[in-house]
C-alpha positions as CSV (number, residue, x, y, z in Angstrom):
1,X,1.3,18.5,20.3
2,X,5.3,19.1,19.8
3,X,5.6,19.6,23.8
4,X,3.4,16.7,24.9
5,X,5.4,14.5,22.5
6,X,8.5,15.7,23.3
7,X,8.0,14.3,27.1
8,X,6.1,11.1,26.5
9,X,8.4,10.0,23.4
10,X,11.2,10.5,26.6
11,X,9.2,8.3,29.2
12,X,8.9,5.8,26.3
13,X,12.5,5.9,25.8
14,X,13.7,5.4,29.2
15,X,12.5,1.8,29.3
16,X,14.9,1.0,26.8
17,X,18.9,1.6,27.4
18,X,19.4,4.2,25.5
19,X,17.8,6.6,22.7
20,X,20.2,5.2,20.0
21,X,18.8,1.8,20.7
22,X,15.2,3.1,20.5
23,X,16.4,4.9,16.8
24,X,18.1,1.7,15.5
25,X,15.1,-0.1,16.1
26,X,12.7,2.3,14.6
27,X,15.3,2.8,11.6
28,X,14.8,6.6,12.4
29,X,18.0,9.0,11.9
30,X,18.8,10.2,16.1
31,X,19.6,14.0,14.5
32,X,15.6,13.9,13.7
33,X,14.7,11.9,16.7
34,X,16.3,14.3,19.1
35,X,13.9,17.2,17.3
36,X,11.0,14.9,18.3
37,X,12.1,15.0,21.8
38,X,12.9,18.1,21.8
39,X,9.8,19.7,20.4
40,X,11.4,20.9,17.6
41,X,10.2,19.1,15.1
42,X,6.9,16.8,14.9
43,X,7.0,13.3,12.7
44,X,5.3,12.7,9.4
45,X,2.3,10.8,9.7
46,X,4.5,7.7,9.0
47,X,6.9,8.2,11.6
48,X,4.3,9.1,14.3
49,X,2.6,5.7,13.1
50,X,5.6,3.5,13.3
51,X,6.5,4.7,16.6
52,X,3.0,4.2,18.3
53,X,3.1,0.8,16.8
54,X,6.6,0.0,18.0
55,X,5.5,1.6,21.5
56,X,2.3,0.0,21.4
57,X,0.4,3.5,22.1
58,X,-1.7,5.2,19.4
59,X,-0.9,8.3,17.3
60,X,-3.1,10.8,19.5
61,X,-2.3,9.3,22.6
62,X,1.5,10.1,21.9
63,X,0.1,14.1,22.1
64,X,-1.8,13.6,25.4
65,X,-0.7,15.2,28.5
66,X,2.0,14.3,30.1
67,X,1.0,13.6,33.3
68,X,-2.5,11.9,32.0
69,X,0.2,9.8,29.2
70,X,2.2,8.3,31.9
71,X,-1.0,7.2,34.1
72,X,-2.1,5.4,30.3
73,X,1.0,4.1,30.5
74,X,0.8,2.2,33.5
75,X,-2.9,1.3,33.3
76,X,-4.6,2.2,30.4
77,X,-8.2,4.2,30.1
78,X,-11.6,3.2,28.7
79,X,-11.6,4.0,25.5
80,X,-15.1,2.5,25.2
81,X,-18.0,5.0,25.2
82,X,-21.1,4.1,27.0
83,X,-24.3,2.4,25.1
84,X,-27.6,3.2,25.2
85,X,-29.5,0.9,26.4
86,X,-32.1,1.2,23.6
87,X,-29.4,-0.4,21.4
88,X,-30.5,-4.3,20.0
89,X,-26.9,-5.6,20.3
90,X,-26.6,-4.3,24.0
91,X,-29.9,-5.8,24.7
92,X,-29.0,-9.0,23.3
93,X,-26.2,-9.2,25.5
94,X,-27.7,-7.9,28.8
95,X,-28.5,-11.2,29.8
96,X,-25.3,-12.7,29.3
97,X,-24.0,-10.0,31.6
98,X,-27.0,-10.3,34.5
99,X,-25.9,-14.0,34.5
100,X,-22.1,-13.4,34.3
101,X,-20.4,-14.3,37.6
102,X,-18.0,-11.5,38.8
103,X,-14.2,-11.7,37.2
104,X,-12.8,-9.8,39.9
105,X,-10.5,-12.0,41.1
106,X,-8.9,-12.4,37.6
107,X,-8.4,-8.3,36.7
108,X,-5.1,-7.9,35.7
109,X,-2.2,-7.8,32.9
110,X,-1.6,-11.4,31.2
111,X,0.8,-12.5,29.0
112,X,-0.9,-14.7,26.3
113,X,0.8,-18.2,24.4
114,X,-0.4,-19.7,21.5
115,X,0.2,-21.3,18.9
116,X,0.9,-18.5,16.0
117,X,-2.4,-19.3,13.5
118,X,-0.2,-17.0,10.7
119,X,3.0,-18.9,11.0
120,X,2.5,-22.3,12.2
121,X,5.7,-24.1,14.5
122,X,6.0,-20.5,16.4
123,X,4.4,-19.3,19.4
124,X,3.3,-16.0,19.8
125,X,2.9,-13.9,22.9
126,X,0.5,-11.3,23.6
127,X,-0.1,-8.7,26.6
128,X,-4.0,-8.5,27.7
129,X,-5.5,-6.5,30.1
130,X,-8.4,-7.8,31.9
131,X,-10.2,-4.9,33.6
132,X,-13.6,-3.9,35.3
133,X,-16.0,-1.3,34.2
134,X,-19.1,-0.2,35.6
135,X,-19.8,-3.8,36.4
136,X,-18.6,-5.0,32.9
137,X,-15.6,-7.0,32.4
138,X,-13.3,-5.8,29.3
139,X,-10.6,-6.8,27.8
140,X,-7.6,-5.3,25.7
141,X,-5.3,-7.9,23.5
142,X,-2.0,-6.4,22.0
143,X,0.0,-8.2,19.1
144,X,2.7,-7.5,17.1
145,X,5.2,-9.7,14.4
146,X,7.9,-8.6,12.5
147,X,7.3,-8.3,8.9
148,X,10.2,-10.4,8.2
149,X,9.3,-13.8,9.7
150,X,6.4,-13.5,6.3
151,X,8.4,-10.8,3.9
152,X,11.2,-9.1,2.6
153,X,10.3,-6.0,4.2
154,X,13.0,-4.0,6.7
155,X,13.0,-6.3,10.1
156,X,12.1,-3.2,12.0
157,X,8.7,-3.1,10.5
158,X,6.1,-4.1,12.5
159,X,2.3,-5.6,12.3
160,X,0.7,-4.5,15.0
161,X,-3.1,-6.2,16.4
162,X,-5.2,-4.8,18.7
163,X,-8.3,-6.4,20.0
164,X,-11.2,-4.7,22.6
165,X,-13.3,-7.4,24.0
166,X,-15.8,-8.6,27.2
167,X,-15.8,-11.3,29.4
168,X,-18.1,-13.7,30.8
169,X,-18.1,-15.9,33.4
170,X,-20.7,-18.3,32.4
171,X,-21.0,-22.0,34.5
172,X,-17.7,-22.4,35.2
173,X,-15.6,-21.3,32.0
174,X,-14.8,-17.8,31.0
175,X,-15.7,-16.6,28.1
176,X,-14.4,-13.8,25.9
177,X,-15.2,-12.2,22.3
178,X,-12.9,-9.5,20.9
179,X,-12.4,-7.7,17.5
180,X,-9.4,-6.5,15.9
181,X,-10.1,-2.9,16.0
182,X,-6.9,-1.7,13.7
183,X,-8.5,-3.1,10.5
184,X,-12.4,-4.1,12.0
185,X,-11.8,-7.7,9.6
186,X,-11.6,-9.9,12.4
187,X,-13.4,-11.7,15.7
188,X,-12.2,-14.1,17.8
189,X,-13.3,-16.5,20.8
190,X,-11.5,-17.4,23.9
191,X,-12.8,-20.1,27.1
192,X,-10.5,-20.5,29.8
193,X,-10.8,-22.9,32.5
194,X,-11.0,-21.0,35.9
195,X,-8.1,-21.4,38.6
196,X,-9.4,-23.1,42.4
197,X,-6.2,-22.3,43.5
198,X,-5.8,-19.1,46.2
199,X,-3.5,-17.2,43.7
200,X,-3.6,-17.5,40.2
201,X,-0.9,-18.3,37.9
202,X,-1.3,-19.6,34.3
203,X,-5.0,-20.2,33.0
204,X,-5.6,-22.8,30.2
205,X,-7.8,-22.4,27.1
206,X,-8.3,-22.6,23.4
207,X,-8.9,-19.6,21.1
208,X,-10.8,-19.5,17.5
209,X,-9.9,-17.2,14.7
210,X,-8.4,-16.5,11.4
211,X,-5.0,-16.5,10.0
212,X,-3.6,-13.0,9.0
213,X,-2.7,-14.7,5.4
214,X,-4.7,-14.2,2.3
215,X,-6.7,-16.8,2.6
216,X,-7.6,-15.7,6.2
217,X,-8.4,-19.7,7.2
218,X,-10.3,-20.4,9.9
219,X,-8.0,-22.0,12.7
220,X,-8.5,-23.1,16.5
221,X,-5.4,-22.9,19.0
222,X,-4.7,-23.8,22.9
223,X,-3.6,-21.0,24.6
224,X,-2.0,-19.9,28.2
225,X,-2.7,-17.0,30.1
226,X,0.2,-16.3,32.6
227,X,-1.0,-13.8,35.1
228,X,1.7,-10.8,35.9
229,X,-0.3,-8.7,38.4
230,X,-2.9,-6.0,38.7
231,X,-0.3,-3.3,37.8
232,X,3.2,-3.8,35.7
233,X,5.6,-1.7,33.7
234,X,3.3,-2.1,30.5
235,X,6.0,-1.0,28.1
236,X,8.9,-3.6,29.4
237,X,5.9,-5.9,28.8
238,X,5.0,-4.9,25.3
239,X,8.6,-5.4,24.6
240,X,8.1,-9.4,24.9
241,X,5.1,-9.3,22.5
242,X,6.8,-10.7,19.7
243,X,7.1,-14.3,17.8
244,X,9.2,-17.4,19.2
245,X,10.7,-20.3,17.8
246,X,9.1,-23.2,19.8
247,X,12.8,-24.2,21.6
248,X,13.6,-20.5,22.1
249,X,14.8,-20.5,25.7
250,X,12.3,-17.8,26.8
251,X,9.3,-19.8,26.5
252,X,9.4,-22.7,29.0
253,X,8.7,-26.4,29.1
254,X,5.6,-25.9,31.4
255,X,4.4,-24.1,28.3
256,X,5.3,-25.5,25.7
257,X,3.8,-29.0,26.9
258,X,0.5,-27.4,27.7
259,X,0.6,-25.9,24.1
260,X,1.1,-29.0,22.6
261,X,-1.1,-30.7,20.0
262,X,-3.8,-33.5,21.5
263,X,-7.1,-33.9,23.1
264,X,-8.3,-31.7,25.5
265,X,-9.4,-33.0,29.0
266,X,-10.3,-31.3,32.0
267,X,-8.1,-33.5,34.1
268,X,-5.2,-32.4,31.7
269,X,-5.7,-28.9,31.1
270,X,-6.7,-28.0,34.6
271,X,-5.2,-24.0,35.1
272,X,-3.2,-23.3,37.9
């Protein structure tokens, strides 16, 4: 694995400015981090965590290839193995996805704004991935805070979500169901309201879920999807993911207002 990781922790690395950037972040000595790239040395299983996490890859996928790592990088893989059709839940769903109108036009890399459900007053941004399989519509739905916004951990400590879903396109509303599959604790809902408009470029909706606290409370949210194309530089993205204070300058009015707390009506939460 030490050669594979070598190369891909350098393709990782050259999205940021430098390597000692990269270390001060991760909060790993660059002495040790230059045996990483070097394929001197491989990370504890701690390390090798906290770097996928930071990257957003996971641990085996930082060993892969490094030709077939840099093609994850850009678009990522199924990682969803085929069902049987003899299965009860697949059956359940089948007609869900015989009646599901195509979601072509809406495959693609998103950035996602809600309001946080763990830390209410911020806004948190996700990166999802809105693909096609085999006819199927699926989704991916990265997260990450820093610890410190909730603890007294070290600030470059990260909790990292991950959620695999499908879509629907049901009578004029999308709808999609996803699980946190990190922990496996956790389901949520999203409906968006479909864009009329020739190119699409934010999608309105509200999302259902649970907070991350103890006491994992139910909790409902608006959200906006703001699409950034069908292929993107997925690790400058991933960078973004992160928490915002609601007047931080890099979330704009346009979303902020369509964030805001009130009723919901189609002829005010019309997606663009």
């Amino acid at each position: 694995m030490s050669d594979n990781l070598g190369l891909n922790l350098k393709l990782l690395c050259s999205h940021y400015r430098s390597i000692a950037e990269v270390c001060r972040k991760l909060a790993i000595n660059r002495a040790q981090f230059n045996k990483y790239l070097n394929g001197q040395s491989r990370p504890t299983a701690y390390n090798l965590r906290r770097i996928g996490d930071f990257f957003g890859v996971e641990d085996y996928e930082l060993g892969l290839p490094a030709e077939q790592f840099a093609r994850l990088i850009g678009a990522r893989a199924s990682d969803t193995p085929s069902t049987p059709s003899g299965d009860p839940l697949y059956s359940l769903l089948q007609p869900l996805r015989e009646q599901s109108a195509s979601l072509a036009r809406y495959c693609g890399y998103y950035f996602e704004y809600s309001n946080c459900m763990s830390v209410p007053g911020n806004i948190l941004l996700s990166l999802v991935h809105l693909r096609e399989e085999r006819g199927t519509f699926l989704f991916e739905r990265q997260e990450r805070q820093e610890r410190s916004a909730s603890s007294n951990l070290p600030a470059e400590d990260w909790v990292r979500c991950r959620y695999l879903g499908a879509a629907f396109h049901l009578q004029d509303r999308v709808f999609l169901i996803d699980y946190e599959s990190l922990t496996l604790n956790e389901m949520s809902q999203t409906i968006l309201i479909p864009s009329y408009k020739s190119r699409i470029t934010r999608l309105n909706g509200i999302k259902t879920g649970v907070s991350s606290g103890d006491r994992r409370t139910p909790a409902c949210t608006r959200v906006v999807w703001e699409f950034l194309g069908e292929e993107i530089n997925r690790v400058s993205a991933y960078r973004q993911v992160m928490l915002y204070r609601p007047d931080d300058p890099r979330i704009d009015d346009d979303v902020r207002q369509r964030l805001a707390v009130g009723p919901v009506r189609d002829g005010l939460f019309e997606s663009s």
